[in-house]
Backbone as a printed PyTorch tensor [residue, N CA C, xyz], in Angstrom:
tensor([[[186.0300, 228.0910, 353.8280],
         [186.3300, 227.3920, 352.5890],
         [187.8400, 227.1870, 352.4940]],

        [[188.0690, 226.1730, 351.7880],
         [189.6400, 225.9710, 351.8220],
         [189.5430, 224.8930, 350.8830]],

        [[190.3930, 225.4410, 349.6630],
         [190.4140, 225.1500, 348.0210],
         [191.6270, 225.0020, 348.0710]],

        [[192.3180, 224.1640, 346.8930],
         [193.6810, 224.4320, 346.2310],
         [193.7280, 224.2720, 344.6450]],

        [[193.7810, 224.7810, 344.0340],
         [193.8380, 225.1620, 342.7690],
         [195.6530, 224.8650, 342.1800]],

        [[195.7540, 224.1070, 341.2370],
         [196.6050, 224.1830, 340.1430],
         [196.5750, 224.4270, 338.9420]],

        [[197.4530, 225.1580, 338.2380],
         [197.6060, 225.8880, 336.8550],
         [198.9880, 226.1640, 336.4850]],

        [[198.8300, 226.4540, 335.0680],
         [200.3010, 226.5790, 334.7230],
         [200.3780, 228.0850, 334.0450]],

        [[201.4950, 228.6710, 334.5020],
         [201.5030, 230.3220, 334.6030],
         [202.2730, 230.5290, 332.5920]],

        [[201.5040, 230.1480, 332.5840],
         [201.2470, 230.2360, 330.6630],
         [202.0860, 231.2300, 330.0340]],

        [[202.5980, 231.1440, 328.9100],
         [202.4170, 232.8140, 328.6850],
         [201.3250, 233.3740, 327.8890]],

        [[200.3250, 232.5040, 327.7000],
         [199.3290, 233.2890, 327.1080],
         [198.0710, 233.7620, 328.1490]],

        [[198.7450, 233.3110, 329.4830],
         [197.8480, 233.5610, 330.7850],
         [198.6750, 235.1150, 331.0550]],

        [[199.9720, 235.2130, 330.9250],
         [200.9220, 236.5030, 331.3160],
         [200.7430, 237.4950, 330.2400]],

        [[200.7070, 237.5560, 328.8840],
         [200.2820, 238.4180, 327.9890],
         [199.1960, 238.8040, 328.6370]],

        [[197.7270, 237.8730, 328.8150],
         [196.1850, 238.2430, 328.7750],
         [196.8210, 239.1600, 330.3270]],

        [[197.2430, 239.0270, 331.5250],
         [197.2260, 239.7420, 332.4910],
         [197.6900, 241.1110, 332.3050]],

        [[199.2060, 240.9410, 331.5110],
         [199.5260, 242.4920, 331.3250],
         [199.1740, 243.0440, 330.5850]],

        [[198.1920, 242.6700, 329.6740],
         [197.2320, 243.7610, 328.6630],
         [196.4360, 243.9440, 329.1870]],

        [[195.6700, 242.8510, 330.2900],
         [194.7880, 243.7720, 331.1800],
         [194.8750, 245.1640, 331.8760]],

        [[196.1490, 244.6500, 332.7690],
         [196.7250, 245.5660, 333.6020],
         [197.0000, 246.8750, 332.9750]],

        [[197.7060, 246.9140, 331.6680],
         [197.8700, 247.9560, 330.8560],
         [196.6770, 248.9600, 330.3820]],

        [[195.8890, 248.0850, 330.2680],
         [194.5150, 248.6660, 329.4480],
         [193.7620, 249.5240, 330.6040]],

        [[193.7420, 248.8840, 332.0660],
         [193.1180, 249.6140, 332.7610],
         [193.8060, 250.8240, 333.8350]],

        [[195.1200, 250.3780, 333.3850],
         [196.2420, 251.1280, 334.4260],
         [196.3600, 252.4620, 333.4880]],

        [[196.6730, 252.3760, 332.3300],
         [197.6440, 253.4820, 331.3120],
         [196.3200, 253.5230, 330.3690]],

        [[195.5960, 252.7550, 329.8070],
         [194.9660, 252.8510, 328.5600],
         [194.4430, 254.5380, 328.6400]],

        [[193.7420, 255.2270, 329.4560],
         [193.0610, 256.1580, 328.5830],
         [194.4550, 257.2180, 328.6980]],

        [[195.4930, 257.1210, 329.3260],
         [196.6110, 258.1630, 328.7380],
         [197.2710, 257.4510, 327.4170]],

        [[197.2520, 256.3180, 327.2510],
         [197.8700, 255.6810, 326.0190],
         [196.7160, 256.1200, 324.4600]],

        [[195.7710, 256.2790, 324.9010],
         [194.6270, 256.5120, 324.0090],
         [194.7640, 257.6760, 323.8570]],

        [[195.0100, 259.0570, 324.6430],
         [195.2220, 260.4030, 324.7420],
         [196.2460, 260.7950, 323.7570]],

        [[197.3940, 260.0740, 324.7090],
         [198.7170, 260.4970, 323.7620],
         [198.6160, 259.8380, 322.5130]],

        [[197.8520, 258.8680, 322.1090],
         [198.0360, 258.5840, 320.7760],
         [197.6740, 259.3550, 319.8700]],

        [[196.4310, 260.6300, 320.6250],
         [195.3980, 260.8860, 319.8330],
         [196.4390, 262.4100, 319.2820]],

        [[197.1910, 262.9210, 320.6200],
         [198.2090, 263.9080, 320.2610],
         [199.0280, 263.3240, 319.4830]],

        [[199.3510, 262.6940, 319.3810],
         [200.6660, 262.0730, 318.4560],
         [200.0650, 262.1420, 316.7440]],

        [[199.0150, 261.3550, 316.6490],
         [198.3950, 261.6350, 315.9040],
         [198.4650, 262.7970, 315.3780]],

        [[196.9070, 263.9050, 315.8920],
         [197.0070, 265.0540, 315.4000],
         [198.4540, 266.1440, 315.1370]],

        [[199.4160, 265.7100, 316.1380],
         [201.1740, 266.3490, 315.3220],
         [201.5040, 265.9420, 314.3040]],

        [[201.1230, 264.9110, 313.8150],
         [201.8670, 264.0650, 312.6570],
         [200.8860, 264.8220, 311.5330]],

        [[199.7900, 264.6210, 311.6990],
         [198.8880, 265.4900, 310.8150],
         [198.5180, 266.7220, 310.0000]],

        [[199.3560, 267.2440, 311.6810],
         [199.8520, 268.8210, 311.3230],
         [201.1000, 269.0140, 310.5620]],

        [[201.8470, 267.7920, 310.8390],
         [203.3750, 268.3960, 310.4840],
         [203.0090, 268.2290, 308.8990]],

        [[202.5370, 266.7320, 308.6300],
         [201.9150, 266.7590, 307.0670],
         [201.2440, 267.7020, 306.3990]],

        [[200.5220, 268.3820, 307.2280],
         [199.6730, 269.9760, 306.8200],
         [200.4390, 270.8660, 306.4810]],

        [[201.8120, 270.9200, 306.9180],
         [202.6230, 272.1720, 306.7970],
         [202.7140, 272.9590, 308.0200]],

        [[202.6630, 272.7410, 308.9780],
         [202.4140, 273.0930, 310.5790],
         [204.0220, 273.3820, 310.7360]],

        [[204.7020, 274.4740, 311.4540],
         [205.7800, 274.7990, 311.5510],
         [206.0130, 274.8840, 312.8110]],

        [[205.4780, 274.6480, 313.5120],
         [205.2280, 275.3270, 315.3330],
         [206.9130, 274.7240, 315.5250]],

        [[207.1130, 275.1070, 316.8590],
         [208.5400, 274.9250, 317.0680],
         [208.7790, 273.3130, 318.2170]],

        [[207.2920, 273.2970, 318.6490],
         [207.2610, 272.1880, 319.4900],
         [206.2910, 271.2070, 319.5280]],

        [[206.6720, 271.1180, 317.9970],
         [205.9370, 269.7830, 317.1390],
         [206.7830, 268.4550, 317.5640]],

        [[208.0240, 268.3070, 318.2080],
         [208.6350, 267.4620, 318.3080],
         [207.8500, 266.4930, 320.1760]],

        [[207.5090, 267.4800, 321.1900],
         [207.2700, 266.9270, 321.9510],
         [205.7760, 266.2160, 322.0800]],

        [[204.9780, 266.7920, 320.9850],
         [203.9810, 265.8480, 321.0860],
         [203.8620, 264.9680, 320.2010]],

        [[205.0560, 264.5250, 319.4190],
         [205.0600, 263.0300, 318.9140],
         [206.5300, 262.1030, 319.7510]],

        [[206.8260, 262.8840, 320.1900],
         [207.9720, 262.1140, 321.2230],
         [207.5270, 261.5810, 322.7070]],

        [[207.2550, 262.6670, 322.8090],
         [206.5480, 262.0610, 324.4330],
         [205.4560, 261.4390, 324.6380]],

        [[204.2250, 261.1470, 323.7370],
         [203.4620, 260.2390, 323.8510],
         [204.4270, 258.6990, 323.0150]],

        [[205.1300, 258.8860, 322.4590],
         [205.9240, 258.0310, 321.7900],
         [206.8050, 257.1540, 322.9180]],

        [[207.3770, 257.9850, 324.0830],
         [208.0630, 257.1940, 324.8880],
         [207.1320, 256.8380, 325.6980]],

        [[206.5450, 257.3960, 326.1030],
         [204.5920, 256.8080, 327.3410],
         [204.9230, 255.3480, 326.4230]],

        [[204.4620, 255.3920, 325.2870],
         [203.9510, 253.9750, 324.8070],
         [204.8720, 253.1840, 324.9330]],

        [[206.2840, 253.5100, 324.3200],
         [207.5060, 252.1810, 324.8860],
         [207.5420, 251.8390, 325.8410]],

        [[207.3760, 252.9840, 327.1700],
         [207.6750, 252.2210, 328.4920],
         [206.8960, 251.5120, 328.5710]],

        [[205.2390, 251.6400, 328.1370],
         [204.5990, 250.3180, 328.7040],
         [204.7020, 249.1870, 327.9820]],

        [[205.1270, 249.5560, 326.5250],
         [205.6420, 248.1020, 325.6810],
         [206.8330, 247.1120, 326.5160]],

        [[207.2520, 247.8980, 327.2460],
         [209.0700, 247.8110, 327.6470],
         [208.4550, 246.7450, 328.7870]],

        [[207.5750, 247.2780, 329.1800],
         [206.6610, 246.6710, 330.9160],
         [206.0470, 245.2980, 329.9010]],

        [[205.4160, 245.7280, 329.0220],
         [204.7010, 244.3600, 328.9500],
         [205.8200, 243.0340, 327.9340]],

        [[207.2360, 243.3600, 327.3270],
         [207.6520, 242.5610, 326.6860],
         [208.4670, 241.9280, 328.4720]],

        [[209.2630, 242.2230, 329.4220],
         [209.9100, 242.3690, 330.4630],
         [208.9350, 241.2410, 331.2000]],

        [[207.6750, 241.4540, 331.2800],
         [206.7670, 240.5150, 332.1500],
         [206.2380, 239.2530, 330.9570]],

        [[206.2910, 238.9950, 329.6140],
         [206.4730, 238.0390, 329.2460],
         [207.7060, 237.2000, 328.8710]],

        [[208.9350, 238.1730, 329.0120],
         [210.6970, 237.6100, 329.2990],
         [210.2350, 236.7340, 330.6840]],

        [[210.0050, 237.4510, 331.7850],
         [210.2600, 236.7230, 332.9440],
         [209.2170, 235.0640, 333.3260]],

        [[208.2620, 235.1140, 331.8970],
         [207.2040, 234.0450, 332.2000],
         [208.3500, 232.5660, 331.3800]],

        [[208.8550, 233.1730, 330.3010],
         [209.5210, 232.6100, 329.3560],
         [211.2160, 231.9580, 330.0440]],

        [[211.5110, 232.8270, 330.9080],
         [212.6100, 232.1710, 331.7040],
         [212.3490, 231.1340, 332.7550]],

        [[211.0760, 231.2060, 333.2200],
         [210.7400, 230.0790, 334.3930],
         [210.6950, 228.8730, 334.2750]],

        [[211.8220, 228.2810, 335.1920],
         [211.9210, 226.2940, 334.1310],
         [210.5200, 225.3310, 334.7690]],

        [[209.7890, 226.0800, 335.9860],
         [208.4500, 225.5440, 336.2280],
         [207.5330, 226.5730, 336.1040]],

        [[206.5720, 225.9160, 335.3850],
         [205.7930, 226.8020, 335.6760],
         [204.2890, 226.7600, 336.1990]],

        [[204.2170, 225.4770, 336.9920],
         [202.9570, 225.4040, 337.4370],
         [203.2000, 225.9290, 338.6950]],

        [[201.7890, 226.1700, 339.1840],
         [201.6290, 226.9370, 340.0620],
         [200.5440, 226.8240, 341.0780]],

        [[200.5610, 226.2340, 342.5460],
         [199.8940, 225.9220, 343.4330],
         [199.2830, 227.0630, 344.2150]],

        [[197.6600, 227.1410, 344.6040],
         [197.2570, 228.0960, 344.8160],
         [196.3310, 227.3620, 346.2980]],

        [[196.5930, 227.7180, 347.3730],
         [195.9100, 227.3780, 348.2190],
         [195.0810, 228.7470, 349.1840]],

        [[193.5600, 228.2040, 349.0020],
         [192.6100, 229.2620, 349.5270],
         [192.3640, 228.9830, 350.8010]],

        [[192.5730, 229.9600, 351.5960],
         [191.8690, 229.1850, 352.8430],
         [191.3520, 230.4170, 353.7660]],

        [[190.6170, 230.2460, 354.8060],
         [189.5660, 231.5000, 355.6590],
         [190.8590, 232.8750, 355.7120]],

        [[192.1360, 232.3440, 356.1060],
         [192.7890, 233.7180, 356.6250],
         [194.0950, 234.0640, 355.7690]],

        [[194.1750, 233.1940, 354.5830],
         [195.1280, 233.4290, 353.2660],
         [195.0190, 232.8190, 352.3490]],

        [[196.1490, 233.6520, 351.3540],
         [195.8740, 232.6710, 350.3390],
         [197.5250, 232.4290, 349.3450]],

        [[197.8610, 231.2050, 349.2200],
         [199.1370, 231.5720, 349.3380],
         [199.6150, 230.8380, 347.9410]],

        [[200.4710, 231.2000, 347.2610],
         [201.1160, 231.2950, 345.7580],
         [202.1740, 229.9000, 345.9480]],

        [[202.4550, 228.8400, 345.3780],
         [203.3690, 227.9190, 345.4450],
         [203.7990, 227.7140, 343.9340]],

        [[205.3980, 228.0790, 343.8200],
         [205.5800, 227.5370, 342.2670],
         [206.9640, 226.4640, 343.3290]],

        [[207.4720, 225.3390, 342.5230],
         [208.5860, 224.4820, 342.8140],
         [210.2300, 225.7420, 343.5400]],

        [[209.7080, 226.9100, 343.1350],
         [211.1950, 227.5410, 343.8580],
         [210.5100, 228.6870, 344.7640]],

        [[209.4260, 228.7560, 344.7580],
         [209.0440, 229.7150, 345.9440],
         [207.7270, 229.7940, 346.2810]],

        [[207.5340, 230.5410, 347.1660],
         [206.1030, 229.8880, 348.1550],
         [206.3300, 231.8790, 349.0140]],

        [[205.0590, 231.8710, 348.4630],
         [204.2310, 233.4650, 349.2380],
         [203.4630, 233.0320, 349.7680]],

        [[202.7970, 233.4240, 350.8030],
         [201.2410, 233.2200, 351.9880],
         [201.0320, 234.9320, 351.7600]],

        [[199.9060, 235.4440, 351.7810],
         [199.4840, 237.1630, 352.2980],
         [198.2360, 236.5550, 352.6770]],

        [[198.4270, 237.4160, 353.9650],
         [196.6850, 237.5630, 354.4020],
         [196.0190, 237.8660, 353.9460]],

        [[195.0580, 238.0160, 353.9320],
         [193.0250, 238.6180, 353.1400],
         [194.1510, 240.1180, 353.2060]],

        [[194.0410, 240.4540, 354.5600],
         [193.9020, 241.8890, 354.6910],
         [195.5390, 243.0740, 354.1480]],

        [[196.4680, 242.3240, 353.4920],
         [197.7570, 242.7740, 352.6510],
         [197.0910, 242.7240, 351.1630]],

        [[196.1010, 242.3350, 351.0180],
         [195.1900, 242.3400, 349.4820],
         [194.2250, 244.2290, 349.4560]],

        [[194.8920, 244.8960, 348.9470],
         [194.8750, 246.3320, 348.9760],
         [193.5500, 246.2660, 347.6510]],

        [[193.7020, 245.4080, 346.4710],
         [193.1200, 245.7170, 345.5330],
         [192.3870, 244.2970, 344.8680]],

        [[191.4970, 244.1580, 343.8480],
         [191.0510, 242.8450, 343.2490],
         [190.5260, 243.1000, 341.7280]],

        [[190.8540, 243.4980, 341.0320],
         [190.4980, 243.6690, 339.4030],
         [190.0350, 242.0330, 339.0640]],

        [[188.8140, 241.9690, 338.8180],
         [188.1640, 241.1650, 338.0310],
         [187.9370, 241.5690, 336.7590]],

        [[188.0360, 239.9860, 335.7510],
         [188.0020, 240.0970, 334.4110],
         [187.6480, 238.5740, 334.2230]],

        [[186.6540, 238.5710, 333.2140],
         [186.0630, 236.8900, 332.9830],
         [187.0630, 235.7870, 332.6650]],

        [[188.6160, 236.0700, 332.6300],
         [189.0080, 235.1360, 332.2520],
         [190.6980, 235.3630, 333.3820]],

        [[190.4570, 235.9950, 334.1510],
         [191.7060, 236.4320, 335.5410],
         [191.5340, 237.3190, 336.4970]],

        [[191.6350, 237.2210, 337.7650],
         [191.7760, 238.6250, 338.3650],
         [193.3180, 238.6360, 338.6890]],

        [[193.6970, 239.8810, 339.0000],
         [194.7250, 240.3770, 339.1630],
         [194.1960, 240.9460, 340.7530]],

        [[195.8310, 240.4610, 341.6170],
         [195.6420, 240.9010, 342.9410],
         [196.3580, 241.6930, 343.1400]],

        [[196.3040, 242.7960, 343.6680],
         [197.0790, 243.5390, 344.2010],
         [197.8890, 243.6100, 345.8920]],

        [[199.0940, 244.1240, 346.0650],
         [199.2570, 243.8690, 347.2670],
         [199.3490, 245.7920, 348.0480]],

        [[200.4120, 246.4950, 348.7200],
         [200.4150, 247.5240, 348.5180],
         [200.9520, 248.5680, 347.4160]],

        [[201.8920, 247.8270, 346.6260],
         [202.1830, 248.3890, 345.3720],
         [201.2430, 248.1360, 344.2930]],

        [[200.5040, 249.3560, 343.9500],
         [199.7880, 249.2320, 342.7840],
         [200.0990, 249.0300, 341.2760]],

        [[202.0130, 249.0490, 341.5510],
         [202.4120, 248.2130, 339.8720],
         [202.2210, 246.7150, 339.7520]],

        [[202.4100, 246.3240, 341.1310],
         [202.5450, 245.0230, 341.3020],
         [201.2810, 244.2550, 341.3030]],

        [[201.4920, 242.8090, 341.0500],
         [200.2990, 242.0340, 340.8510],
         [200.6320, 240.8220, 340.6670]],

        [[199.6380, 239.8400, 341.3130],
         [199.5410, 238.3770, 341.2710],
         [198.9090, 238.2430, 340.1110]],

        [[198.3750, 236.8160, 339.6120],
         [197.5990, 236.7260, 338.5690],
         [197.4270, 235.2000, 339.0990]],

        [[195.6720, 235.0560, 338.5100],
         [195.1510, 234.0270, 338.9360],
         [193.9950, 233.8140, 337.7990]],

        [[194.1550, 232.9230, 337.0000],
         [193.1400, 232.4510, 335.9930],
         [191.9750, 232.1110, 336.9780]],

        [[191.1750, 232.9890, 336.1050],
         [189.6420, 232.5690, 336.9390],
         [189.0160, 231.0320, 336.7140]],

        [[189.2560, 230.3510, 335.3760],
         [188.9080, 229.1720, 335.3950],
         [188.5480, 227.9750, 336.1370]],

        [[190.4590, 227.7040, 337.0320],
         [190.2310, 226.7110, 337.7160],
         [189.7780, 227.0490, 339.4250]],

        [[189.7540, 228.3410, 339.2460],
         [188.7930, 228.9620, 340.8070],
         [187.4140, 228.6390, 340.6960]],

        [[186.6070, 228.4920, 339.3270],
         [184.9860, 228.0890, 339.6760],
         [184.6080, 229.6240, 340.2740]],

        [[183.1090, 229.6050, 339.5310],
         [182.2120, 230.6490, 340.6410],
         [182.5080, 230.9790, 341.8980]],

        [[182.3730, 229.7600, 342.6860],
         [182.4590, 229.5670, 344.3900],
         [183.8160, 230.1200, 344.5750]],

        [[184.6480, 229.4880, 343.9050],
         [185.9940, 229.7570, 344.4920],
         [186.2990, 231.4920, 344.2820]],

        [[185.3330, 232.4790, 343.3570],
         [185.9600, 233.4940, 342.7040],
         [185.3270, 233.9230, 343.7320]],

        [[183.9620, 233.7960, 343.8460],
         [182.6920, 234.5000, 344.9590],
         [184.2450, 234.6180, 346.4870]],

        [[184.5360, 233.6250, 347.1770],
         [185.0520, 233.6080, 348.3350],
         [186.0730, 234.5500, 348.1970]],

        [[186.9970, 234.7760, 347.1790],
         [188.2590, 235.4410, 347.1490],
         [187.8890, 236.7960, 347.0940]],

        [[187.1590, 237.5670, 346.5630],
         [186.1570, 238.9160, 346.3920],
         [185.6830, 238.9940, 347.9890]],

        [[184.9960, 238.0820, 348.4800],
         [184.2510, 238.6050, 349.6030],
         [185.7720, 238.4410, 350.5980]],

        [[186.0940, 237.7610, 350.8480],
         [187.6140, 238.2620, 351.6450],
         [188.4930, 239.0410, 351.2420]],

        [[188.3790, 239.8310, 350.3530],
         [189.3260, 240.6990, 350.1880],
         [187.9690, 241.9400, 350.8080]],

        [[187.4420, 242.3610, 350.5750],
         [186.2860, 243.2320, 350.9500],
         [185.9570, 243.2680, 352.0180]],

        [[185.8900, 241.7150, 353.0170],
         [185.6890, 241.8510, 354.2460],
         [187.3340, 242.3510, 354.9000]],

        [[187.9520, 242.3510, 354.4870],
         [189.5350, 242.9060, 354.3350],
         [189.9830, 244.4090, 354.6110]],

        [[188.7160, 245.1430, 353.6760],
         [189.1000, 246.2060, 353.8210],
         [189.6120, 246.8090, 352.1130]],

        [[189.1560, 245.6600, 350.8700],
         [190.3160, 245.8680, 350.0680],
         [189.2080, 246.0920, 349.0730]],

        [[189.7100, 246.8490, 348.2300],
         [189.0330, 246.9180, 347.4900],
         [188.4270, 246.0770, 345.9630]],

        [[187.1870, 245.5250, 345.4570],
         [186.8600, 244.7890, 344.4410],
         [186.3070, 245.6090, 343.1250]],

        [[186.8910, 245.6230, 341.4730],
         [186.3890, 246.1240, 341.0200],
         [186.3160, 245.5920, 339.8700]]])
């Protein structure tokens, strides 16, 4: 198969990716520490005197900025791009990223990871912070089916 897909790298395509990414990367420690943060605040309102009431509303407090920090940083960098469409060509042994100032190719088999979601997957390469993003839309069924089964026949993982 050998597709080419165009789209424009949105920012409401870059929000929906890094709240994905967030939700499935950090969410259940972001959900944790909220829940400590919470119950300190609760306590301190109770009259709770403990001496290290401060680190469990601080440190789930900074957990959450950094990933606020991650997700305002990756919609800065969508918001600075003076193009933003984006050429996507599929083909048997890559698949390769084209915006007007730069151009990636990776093989099937540099695709380490594949997070599907009904409305993007997110690719991974060997860094698991890192990630492509690809609106599932203008890929079609067929086109989503092929990109899953080559990353898998890859070696990579689909989830």
């Amino acid at each position: 198969m050998q597709r080419e897909i165009s789209y424009e790298w949105s920012p409401e395509l870059v929000r929906l990716g890094a709240r994905r990414f967030i939700a499935r990367y950090a969410g259940p420690w972001l959900v944790g520490f909220t829940i400590i943060m919470l119950v300190a605040i609760l306590a301190l309102a109770a009259g709770w005197e403990g001496h290290f009431w401060w680190v469990m509303i601080i440190l789930p407090a900074i957990y959450a900025a950094l990933w606020f920090r991650y997700y305002v940083r990756v919609v800065k960098i969508c918001d600075e791009m003076p193009d933003r469409k984006v050429t996507v060509r599929i083909e048997p042994e890559s698949i390769t990223f084209q915006t007007s100032e730069h151009s990636s190719t990776m093989k099937w088999s540099r695709i380490k990871k594949l997070w599907r979601y009904p409305e993007v997957l997110l690719i991974f390469t060997y860094d698991q912070h890192t990630y492509s993003m690809l609106p599932a839309g203008p890929l079609g069924e067929e086109g989503r089916q092929f990109i899953e089964e080559k990353v898998r026949e890859h070696g990579g993982q689909v989830s």
